[in-house]
C-alpha positions in Angstrom: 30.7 -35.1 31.1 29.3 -31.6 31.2 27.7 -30.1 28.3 28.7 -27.2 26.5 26.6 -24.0 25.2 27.2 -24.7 22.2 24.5 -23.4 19.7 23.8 -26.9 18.1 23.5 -28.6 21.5 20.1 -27.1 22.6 17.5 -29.8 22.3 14.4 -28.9 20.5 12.1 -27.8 23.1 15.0 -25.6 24.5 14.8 -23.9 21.0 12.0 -23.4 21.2 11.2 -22.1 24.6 14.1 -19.3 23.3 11.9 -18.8 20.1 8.8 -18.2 21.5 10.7 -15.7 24.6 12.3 -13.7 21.6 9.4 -13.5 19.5 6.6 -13.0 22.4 5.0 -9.6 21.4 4.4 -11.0 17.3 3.4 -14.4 18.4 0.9 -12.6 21.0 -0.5 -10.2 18.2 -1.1 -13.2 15.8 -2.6 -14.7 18.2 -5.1 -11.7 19.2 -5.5 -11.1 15.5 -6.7 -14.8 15.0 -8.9 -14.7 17.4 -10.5 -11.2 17.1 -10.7 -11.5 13.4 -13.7 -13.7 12.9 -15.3 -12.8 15.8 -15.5 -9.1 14.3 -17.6 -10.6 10.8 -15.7 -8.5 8.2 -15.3 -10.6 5.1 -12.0 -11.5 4.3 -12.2 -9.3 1.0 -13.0 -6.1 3.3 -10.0 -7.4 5.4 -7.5 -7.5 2.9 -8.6 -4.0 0.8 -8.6 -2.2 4.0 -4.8 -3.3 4.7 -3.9 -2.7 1.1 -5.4 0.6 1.8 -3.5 1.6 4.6 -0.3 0.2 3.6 -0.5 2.4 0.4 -1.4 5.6 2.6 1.1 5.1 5.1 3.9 4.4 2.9 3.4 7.4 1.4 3.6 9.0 5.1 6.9 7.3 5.3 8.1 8.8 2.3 7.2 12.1 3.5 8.9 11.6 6.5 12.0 10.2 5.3 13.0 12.6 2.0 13.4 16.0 3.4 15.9 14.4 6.0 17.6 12.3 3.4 18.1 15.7 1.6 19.6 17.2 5.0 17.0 19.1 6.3 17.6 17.9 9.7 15.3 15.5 11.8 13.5 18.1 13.7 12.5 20.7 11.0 12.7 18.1 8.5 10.6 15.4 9.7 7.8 17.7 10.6 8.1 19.4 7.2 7.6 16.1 5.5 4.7 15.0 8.0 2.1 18.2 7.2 2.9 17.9 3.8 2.1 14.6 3.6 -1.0 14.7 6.2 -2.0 17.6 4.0 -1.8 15.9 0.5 -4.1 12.8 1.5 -6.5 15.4 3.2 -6.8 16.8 -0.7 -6.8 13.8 -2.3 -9.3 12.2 -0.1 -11.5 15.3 0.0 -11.7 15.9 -3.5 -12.0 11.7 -3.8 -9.8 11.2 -6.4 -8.5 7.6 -5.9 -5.6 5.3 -7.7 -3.0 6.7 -10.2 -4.3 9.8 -10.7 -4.9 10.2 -6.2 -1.2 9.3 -6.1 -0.3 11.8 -8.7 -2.0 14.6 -6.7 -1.2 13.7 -3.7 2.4 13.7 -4.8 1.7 17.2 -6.5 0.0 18.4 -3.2 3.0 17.2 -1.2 5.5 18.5 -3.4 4.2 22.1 -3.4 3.3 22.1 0.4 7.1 21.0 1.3 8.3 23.4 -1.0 6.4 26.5 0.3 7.8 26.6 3.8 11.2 28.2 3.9 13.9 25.8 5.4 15.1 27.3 8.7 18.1 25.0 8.9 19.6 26.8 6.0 22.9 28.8 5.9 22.9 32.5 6.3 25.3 33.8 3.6 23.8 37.6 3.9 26.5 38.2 6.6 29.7 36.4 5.3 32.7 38.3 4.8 35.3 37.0 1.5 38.5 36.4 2.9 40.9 38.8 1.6 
């Protein structure tokens, strides 16, 4: 008797062999990252407050990114609005080294005023409508 494809039929090495072929580029990176980790003699607390770091900085880059074209801006004016804005806020608030709540606060502050000083170019021209009689 010939056996089916049927998703519960693949024996455990054939599931595997399909894991490990789906998931190739994370499984190599853990991998690298194992192996490079201790051999580059950072301690583990350096480790983790640089990642902590960087994942609060750049999810404020994503935020940037992502509000002026959730407001309709459009992708390309609004995406590049919201990416000097942001670069420009964390070049104040780490120039002026002003770090936790009160760095987010002015970097948000910063942001805010930077993305509102450039006039939108995606936005209607009303100055030549004509009211419909």
């Amino acid at each position: 008797m010939k056996k089916t494809n049927v998703p519960g039929s693949q024996s455990f090495g054939q599931k595997l062999l399909q894991f490990i072929r789906n998931n190739t580029v994370p499984i190599m990176f853990i991998l690298i990252c194992a192996y490079c980790i201790p051999q580059a003699g950072f301690s583990w607390s350096y480790l983790l407050n640089e990642v902590m770091t960087r994942l609060g900085r750049n999810a404020f880059l994503i935020l940037s990114l992502l509000i002026p074209v959730m407001a309709g801006m459009g992708m390309n004016f609004g995406m590049t609005l919201g990416a000097m804005a942001g670069e420009i806020g964390l070049i104040f608030a780490a120039d002026w080294q002003v770090w936790g709540i009160p760095g987010w606060l002015r970097e948000s502050l910063d942001r805010s005023r930077t993305g509102a000083s450039f006039p939108s170019q995606e936005s209607p021209d009303f100055s030549s409508h004509k009211p419909v009689p």
